[in-house]
C-alpha positions in Angstrom: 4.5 0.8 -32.9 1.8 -1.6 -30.7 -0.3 0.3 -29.0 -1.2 -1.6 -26.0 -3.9 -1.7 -23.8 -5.2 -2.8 -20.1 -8.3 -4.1 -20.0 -10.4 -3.8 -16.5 -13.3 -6.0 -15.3 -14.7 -4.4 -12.5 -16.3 -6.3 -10.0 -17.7 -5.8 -6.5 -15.1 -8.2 -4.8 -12.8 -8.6 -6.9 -11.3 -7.3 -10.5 -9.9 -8.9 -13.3 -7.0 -7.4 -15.4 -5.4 -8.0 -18.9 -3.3 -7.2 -21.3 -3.3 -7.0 -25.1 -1.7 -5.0 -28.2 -3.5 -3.8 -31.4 -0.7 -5.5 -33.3 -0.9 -8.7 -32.3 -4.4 -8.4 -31.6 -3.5 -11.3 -28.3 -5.3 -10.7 -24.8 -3.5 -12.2 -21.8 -4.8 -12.3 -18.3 -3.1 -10.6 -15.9 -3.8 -10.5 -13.1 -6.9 -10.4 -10.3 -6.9 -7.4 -7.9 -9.0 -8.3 -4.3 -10.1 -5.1 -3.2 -13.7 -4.4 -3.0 -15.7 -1.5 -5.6 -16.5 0.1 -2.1 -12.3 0.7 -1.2 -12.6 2.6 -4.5 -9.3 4.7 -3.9 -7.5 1.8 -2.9 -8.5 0.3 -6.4 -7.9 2.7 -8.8 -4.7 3.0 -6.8 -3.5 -1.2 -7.7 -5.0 -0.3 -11.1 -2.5 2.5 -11.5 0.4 0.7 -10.2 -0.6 -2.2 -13.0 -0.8 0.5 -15.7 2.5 2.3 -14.7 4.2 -1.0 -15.0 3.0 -2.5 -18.3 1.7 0.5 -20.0 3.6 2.8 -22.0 2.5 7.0 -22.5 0.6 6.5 -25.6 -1.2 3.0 -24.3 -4.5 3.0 -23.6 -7.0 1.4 -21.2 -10.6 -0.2 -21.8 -13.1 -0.8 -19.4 -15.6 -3.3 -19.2 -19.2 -2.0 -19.6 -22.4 -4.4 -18.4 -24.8 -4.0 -21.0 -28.1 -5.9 -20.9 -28.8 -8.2 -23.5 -31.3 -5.9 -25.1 -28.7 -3.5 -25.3 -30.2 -1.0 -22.3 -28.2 0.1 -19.5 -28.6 -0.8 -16.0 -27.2 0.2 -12.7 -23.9 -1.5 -13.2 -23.9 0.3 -16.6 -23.9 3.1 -14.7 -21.4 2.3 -12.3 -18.9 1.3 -15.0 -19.5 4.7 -16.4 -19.1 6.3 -13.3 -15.9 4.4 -12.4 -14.1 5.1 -15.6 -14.5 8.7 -15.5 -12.7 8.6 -12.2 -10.1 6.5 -13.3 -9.9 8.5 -16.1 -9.1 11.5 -14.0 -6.9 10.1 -11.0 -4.6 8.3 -14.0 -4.8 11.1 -16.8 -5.5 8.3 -19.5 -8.3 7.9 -21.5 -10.6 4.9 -20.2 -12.4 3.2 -23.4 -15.7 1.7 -22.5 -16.1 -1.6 -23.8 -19.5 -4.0 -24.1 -18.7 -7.2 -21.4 -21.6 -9.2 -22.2 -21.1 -13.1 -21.9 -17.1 -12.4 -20.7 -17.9 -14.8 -17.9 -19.5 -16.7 -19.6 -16.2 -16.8 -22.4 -14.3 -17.7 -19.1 -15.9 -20.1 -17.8 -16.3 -22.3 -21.0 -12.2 -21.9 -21.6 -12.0 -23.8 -18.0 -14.5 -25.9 -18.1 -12.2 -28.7 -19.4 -9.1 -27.8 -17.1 -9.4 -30.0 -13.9 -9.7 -27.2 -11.6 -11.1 -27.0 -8.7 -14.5 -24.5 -8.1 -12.3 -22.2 -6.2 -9.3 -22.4 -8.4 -11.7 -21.5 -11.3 -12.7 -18.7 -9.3 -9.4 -17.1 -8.7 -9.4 -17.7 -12.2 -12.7 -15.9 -13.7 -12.3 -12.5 -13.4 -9.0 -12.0 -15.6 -10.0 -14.7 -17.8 -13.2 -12.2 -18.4 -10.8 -9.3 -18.5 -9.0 -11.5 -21.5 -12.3 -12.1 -23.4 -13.4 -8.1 -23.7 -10.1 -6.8 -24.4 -10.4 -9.9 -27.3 -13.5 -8.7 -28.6 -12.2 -4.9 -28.2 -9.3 -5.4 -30.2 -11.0 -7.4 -33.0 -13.7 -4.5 -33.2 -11.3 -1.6 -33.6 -8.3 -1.7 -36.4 -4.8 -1.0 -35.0 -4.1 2.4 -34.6 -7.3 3.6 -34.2 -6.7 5.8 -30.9 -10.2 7.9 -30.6 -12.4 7.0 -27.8 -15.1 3.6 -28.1 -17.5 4.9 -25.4 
């Protein structure tokens, strides 16, 4: 059976969401959530409605972590971290951190041809970047591979 996964793009305005399966190995954008990092409650709390309606009991969740390009951890490194453990806790599902280098930059190249505007594009980034780490988690871990990626 697919094990299925929502993938999380944290990001201090807004946060992108997406959906994927280790079967078919497709990310899909979601959706964007407009709450702030700082309402914290209030976004773990749409992130949890967004899990209990496309997420089974066995599905999982991923996380996107900001690594630097050398590979070193900063401060949003450590807010990811931080923010995962919480979610972790308040949704009783393990959170799988997952590298998010150059998702924006993924995004923006897939609508750079489109014809939308700046702020369509916008509304547009952060689940597209959502889309591109839960593609590169997928095709880094073989279906049915359930232990933690941290």
């Amino acid at each position: 059976m697919p094990r299925r996964y929502l993938c999380i793009d944290l990001g201090e305005r807004r946060t992108g969401l997406a959906l994927g399966d280790d079967v078919t190995r497709l990310a899909t954008p979601l959706s964007i959530v407009e709450i702030p990092a700082s309402r914290e409650r209030e976004l773990i709390d749409a992130i949890a409605r967004a899990a209990r309606d496309h997420l089974a009991a066995g599905d999982g969740l991923v996380l996107g972590l900001p690594l630097n390009m050398d590979d070193s951890e900063g401060p949003g490194a450590a807010r990811a971290r931080a923010f995962g453990t919480r979610l972790e806790t308040a949704l009783g599902r393990q959170v799988t951190l997952h590298d998010e280098r150059l998702s924006s930059a993924d995004a923006d190249w897939r609508m750079a041809q489109t014809g939308l505007t700046r702020g369509e594009k916008k509304q547009r980034r952060d689940a597209l970047a959502a889309a591109a780490i839960l593609r590169d988690f997928l095709d880094t871990h073989p279906a049915g591979d359930n232990r933690p990626h941290n």
